[in-house]
VEXDREN-2710 file (C-alpha; in Angstrom, 1 decimal):
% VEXDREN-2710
k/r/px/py/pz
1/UNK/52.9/238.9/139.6
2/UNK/52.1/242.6/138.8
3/UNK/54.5/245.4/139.2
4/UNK/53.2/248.5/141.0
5/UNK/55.0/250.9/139.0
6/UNK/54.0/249.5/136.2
7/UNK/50.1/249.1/137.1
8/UNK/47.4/252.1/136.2
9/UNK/44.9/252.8/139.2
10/UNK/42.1/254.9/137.3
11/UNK/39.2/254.3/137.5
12/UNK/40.0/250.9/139.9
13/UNK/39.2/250.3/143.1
14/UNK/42.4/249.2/145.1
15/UNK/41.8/247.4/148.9
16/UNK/45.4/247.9/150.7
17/UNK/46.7/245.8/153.2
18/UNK/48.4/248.1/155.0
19/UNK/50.4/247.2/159.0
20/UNK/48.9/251.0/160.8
21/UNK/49.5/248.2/164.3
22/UNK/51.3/251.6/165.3
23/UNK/52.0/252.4/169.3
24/UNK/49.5/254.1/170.9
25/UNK/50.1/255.9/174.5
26/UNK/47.3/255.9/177.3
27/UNK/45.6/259.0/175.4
28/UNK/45.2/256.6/171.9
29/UNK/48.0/258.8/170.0
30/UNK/50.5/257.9/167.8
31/UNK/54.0/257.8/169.6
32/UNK/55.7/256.6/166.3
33/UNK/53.9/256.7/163.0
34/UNK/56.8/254.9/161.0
35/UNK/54.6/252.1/159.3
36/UNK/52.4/254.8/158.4
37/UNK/54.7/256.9/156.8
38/UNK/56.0/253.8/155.1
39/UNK/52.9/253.4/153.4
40/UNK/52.5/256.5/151.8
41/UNK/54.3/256.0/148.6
42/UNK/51.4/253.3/147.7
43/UNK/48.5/254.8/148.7
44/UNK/49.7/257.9/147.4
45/UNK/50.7/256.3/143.9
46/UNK/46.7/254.9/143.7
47/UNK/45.3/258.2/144.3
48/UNK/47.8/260.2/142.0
49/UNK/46.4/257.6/139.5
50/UNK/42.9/258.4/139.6
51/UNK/41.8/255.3/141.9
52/UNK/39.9/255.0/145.3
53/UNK/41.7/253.3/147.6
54/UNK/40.4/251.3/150.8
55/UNK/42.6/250.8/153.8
56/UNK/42.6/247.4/155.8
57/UNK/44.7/247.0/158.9
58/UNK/44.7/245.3/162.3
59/UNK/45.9/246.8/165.8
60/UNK/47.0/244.7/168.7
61/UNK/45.9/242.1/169.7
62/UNK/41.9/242.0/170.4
63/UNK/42.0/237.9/170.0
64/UNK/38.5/237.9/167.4
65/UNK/36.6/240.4/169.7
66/UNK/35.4/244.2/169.4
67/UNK/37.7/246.4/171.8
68/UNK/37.7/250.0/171.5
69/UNK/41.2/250.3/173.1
70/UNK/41.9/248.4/169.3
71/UNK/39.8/250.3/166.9
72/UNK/41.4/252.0/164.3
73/UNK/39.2/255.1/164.6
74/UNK/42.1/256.3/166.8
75/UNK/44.5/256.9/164.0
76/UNK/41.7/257.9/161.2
77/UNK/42.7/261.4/161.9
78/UNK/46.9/260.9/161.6
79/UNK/46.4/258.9/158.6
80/UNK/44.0/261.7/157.0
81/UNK/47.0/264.2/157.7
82/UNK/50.0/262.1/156.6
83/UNK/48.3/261.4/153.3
84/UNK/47.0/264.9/152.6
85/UNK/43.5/263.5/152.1
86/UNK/40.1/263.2/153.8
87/UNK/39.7/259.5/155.4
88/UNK/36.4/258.1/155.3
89/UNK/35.8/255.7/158.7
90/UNK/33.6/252.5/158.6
91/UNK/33.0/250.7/162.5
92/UNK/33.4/247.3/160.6
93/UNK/35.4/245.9/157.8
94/UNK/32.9/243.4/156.5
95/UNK/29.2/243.5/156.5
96/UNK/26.6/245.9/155.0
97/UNK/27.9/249.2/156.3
98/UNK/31.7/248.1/154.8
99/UNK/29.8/247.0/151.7
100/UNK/28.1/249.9/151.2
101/UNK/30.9/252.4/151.7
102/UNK/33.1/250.7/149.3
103/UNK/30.2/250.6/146.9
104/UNK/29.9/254.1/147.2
105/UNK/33.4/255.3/147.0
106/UNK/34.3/257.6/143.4
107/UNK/37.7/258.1/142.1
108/UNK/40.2/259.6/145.0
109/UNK/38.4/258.8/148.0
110/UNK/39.7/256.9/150.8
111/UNK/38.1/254.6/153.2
112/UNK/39.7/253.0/156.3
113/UNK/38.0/249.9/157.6
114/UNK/38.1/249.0/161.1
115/UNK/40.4/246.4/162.9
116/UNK/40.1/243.0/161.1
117/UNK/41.5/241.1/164.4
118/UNK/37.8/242.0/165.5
119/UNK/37.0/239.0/163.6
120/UNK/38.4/235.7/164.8
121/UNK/38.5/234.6/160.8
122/UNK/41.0/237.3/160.0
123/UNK/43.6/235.1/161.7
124/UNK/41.7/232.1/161.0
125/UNK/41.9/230.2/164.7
126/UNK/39.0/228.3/166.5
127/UNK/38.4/230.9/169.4
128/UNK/37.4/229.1/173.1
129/UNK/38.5/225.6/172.4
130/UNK/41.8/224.3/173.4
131/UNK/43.9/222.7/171.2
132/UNK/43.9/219.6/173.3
133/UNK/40.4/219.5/172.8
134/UNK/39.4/216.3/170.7
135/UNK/36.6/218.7/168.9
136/UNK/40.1/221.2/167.8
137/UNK/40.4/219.9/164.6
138/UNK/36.9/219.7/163.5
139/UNK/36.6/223.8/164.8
140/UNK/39.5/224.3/163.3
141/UNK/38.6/223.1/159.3
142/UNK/35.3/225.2/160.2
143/UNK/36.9/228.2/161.1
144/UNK/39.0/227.9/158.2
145/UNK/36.0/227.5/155.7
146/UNK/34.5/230.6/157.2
147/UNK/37.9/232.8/157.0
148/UNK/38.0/232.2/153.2
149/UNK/34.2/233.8/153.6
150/UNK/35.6/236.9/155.3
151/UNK/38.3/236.8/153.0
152/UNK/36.4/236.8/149.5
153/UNK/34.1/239.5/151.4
154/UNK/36.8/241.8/151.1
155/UNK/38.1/240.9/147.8
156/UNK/34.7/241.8/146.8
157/UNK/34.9/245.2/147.5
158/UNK/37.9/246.1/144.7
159/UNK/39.0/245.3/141.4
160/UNK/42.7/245.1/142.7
161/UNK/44.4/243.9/145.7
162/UNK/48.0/245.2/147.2
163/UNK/49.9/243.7/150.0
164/UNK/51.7/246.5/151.9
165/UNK/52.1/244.9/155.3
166/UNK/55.7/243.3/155.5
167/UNK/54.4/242.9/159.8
168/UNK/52.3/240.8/158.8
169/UNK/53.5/238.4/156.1
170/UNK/54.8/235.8/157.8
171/UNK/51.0/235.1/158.9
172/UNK/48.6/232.8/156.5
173/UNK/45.5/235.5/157.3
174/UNK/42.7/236.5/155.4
175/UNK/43.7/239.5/154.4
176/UNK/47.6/239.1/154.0
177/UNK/47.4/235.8/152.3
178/UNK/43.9/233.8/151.8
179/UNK/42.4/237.5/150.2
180/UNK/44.5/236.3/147.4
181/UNK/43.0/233.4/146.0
182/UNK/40.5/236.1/144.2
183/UNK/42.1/238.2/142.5
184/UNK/43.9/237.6/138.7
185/UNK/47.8/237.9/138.4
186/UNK/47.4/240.9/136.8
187/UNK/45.6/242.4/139.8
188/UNK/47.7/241.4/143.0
189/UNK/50.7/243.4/143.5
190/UNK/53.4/243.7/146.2
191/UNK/53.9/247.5/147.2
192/UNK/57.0/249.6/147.2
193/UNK/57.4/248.8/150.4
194/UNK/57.1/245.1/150.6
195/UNK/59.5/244.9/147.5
196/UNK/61.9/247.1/149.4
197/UNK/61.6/245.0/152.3
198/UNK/62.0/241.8/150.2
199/UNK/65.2/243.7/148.9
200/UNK/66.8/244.2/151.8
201/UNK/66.4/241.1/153.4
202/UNK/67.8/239.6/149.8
203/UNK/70.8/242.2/150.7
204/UNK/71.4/240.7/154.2
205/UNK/71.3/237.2/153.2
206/UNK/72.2/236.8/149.3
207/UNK/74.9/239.8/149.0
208/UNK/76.8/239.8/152.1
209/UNK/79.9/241.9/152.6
210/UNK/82.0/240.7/156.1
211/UNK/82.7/241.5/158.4
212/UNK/78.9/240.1/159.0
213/UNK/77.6/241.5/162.7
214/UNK/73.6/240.7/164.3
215/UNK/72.7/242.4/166.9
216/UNK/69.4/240.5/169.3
217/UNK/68.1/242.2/171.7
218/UNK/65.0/242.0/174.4
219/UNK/64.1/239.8/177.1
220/UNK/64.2/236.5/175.6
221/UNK/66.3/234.0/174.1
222/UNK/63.2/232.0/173.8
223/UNK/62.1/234.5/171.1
224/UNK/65.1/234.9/169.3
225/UNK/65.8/231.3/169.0
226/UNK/64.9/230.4/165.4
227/UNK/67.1/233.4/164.0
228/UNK/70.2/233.1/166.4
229/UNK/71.0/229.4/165.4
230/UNK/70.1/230.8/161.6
231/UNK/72.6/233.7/162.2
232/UNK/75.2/231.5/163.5
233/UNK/76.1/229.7/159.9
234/UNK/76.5/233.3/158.3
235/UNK/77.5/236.1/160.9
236/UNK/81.0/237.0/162.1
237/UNK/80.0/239.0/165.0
238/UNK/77.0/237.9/167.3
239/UNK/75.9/240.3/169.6
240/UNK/73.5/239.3/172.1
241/UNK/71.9/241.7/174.3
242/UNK/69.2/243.4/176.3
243/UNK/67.7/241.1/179.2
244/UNK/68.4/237.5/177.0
245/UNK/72.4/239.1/178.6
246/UNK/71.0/237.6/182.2
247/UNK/69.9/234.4/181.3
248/UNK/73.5/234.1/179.8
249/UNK/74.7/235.5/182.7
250/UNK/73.1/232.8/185.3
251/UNK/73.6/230.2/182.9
252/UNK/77.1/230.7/183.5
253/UNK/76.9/230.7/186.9
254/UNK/76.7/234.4/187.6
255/UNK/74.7/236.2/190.2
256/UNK/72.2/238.4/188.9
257/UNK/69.8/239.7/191.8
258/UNK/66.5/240.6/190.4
259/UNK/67.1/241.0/186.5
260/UNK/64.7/239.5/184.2
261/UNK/65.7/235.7/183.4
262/UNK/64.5/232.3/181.4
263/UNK/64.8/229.6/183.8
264/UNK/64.2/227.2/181.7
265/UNK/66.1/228.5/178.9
266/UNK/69.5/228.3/180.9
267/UNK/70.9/224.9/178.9
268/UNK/70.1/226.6/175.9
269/UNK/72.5/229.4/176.6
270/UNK/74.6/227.1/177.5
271/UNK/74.3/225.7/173.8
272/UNK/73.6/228.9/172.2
273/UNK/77.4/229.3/173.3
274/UNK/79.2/225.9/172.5
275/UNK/77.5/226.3/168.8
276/UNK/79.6/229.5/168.5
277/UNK/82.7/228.5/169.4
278/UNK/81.9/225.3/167.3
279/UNK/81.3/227.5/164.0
280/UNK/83.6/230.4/164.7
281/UNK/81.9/232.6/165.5
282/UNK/82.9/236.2/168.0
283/UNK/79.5/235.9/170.0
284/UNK/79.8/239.2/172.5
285/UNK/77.8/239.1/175.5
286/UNK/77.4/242.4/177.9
287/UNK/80.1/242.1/181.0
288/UNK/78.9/244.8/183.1
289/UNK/75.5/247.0/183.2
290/UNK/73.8/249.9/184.2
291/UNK/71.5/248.1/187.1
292/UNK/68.8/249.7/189.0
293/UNK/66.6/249.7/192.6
294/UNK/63.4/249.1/191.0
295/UNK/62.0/249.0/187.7
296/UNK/61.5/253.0/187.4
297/UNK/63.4/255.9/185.1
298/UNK/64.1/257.4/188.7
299/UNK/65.1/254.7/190.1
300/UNK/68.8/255.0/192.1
301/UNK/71.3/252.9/189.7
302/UNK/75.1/251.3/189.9
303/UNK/77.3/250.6/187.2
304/UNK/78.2/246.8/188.3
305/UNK/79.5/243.1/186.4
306/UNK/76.3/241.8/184.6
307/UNK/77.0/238.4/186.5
308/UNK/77.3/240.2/190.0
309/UNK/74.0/242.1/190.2
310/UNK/73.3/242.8/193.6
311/UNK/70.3/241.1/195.5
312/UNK/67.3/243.3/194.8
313/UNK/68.6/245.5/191.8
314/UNK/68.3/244.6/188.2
315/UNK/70.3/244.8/185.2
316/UNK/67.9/247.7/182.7
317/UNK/71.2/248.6/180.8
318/UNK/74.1/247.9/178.9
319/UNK/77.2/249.4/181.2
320/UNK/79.7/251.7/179.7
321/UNK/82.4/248.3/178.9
322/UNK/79.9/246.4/177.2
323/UNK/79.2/249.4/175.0
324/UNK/82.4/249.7/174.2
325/UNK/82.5/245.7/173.2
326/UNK/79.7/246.0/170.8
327/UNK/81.0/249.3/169.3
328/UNK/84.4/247.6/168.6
329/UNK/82.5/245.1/166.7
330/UNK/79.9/247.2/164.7
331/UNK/82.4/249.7/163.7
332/UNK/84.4/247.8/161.6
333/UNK/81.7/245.8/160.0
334/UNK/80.1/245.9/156.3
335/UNK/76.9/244.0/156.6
336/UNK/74.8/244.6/159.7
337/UNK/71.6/243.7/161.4
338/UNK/69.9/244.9/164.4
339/UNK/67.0/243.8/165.9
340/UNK/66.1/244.6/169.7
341/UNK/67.3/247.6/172.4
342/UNK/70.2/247.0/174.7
343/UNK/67.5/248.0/177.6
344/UNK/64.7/249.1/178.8
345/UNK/64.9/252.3/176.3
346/UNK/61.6/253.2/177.0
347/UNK/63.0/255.1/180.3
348/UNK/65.5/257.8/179.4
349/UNK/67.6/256.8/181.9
350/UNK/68.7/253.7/180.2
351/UNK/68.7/254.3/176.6
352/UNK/72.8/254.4/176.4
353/UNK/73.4/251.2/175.5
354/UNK/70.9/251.4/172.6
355/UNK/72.2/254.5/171.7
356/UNK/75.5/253.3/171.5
357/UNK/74.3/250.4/169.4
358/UNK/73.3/253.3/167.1
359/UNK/75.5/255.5/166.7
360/UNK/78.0/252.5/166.2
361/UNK/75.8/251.3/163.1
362/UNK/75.7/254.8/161.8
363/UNK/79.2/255.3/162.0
364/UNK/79.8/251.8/160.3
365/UNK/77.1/252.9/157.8
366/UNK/79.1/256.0/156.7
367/UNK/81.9/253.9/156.6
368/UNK/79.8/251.8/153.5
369/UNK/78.5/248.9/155.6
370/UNK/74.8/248.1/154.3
371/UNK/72.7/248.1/157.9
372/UNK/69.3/246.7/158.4
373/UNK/67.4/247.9/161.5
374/UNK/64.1/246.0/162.0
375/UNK/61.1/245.2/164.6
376/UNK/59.2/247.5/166.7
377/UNK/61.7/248.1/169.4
378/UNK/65.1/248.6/167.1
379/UNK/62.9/250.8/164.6
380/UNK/61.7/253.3/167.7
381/UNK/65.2/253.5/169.1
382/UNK/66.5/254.6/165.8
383/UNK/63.6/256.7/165.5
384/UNK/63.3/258.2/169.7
385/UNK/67.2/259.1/168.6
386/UNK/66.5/260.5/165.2
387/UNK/68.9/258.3/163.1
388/UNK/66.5/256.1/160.7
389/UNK/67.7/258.7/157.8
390/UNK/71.7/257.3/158.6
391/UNK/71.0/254.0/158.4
392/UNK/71.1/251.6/155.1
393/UNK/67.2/250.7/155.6
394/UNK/64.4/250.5/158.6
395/UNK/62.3/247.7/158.5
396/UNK/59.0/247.6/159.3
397/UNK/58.2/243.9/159.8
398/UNK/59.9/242.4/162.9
399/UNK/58.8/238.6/162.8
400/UNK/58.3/238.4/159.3
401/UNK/62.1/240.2/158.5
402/UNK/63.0/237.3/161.2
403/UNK/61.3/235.3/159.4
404/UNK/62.4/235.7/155.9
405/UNK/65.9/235.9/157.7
406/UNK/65.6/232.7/158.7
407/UNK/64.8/231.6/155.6
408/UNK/60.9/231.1/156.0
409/UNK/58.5/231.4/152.9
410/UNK/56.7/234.2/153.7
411/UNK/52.3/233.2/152.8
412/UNK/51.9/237.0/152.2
413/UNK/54.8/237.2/149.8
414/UNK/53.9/233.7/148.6
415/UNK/50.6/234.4/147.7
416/UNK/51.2/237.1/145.2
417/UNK/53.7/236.0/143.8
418/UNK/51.6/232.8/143.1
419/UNK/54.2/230.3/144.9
END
């Protein structure tokens, strides 16, 4: 596998694979332009080299169909500004208008394709058939024919191909995996980022210095699953917040009004708990919240026992004891990973138990712990509270670094590496 740094640009054309899947508010602008930023080093390296370079990304999920909510024409403008340099646009990213724009590209130009998931063979699944269908599997060997089509399109637009999108590599698609397969040794390369990433997740799991402390956040245990019974043969400290704390809560027999919850997730709780006490391990669940009248930043709220929420409130926080729980864990700690809010941190109003979470691993941080902070939601709370410079390293893949953390092969890492 090729080296960035030690690869020469001039003169070649270079197709990125960048992750620009950046949040967008109801006016289509930016509200946190981190995986853009985290590209720049790359793209900037190409073009300081005396290469063109063409941009591939997806946004969302448009399922294999055009949807302008999707299209990356919304961001040409922010990218243009955050790399110093005029973006050319294309409305497709294969066809004879791509073609021709990548044809036509000279030495330091840029050109942004649009949305690849506006092609069902980016991500390489039979669209309108169900898998139960007895027809799946013949649509499905099809549709994987025709994605190493779309794929070889886009190789055919460069001379070398870089993988930039950490998001994304945990996915066997075109562009992050099958694009590949044409392209020498010498000309597929991981970027700075995606080594950094590969780095830290080596950091977390090879090199690690205990106490060990994961933080999971969000709604769902069901999501989390994978990495929690990963975690639980390496961490010291297991945190588990954010609204997975009232499915623990009810599992336990607790009262929890109207808070979000996995019914059917309940004995798994259940298990999630026995496992830690089986292995040792300090699993810290939230024992009182910040709850709320409706789901609203101005709604009326209580400070109450997260298994005594009152018919017709919700839990949306993490109360001022739990914070204090989690703190007394993190502080002390030397390795640490966080991944998910404490709440709803979108609203102002409940954004303390994140913050503490934060200011916890920053304190820990100065203290010499190496912190990893990854996925969409950890990586805009560190960034909403202006600390992603006072922690060891932000990620910006959240299931690929859960992933890799789990232990996965990663197809996008795999397939430049040649494994």
């Amino acid at each position: 596998m090729q080296k960035i740094d030690n690869y020469n640009f001039a003169g070649k054309k270079a197709i990125v694979r960048v992750d620009f899947n950046v949040p967008l508010d109801e006016n289509g602008k930016i509200t946190d332009d981190t995986r853009i930023r985290g590209a720049l080093p790359t793209l900037k390296k190409i073009l300081n080299d005396g290469g063109s370079l063409i941009i591939m990304s997806h946004m969302g999920k448009p399922k294999g169909k055009v949807n302008p909510k999707f299209s990356l024409s919304q961001i040409k403008d922010d990218v243009a500004k955050a790399l110093g340099h005029d973006v050319k646009f294309v409305s497709d990213c294969v066809g004879p208008e791509a073609a021709e724009a990548a044809a036509n590209l000279k030495p330091g130009e840029v050109l942004l394709l649009e949305n690849l998931r506006f092609h069902p063979e980016e991500e390489g699944k039979p669209v309108g058939i169900d898998k139960a269908d007895p027809a799946y599997d013949a649509a499905k060997k099809e549709m994987k024919e025709k994605q190493k089509e779309f794929a070889k399109q886009l190789a055919s637009y460069a001379d070398v191909y870089v993988n930039d999108a950490f998001g994304t590599a945990h996915r066997k698609h075109a562009s992050t995996a099958v694009i590949a397969d044409y392209f020498g040794a010498e000309d597929k390369m991981l970027d700075y980022l995606m080594e950094k990433e590969v780095q830290a997740v080596d950091n977390i799991l090879s090199d690690i210095k205990r106490p060990f402390t994961a933080i999971m956040g969000g709604s769902k245990v069901s999501t989390k699953i994978g990495i929690i019974e990963n975690l639980m043969d390496k961490v010291d400290n297991l945190i588990l917040c954010g609204g997975m704390t009232y499915t623990f809560a009810k599992a336990q027999g607790g009262k929890i009004g109207n808070s979000i919850v996995e019914d059917d997730k309940l004995d798994l709780a259940l298990d999630i708990i026995k496992k830690a006490k089986e292995k040792g391990v300090n699993l810290i669940l939230g024992t009182d919240c910040i709850a709320a009248d409706s789901f609203s930043n101005d709604a009326k709220t209580m400070v109450c026992p997260a298994n005594n929420i009152p018919d017709g409130w919700e839990g949306l926080d993490a109360g001022p004891e739990t914070r204090k729980l989690f703190a007394a864990a993190i502080v002390p700690s030397k390795t640490i990973l966080w991944n998910g809010p404490a709440g709803v941190f979108e609203f102002d109003n409940f954004t303390g138990g994140s913050r503490a979470i934060a200011d916890a691993i920053v304190e820990a941080t100065k203290n010499g712990a190496f912190s990893l902070v990854g996925g969409g939601d950890s990586v805009a709370c560190v960034n909403k509270f202006g600390l992603a410079d006072e922690v060891s390293y932000v990620s910006t893949g959240g299931g690929a670094l859960l992933e890799a953390i789990e232990g996965k092969i990663l197809p996008g890492v795999a397939a430049v590496q040649g494994k």
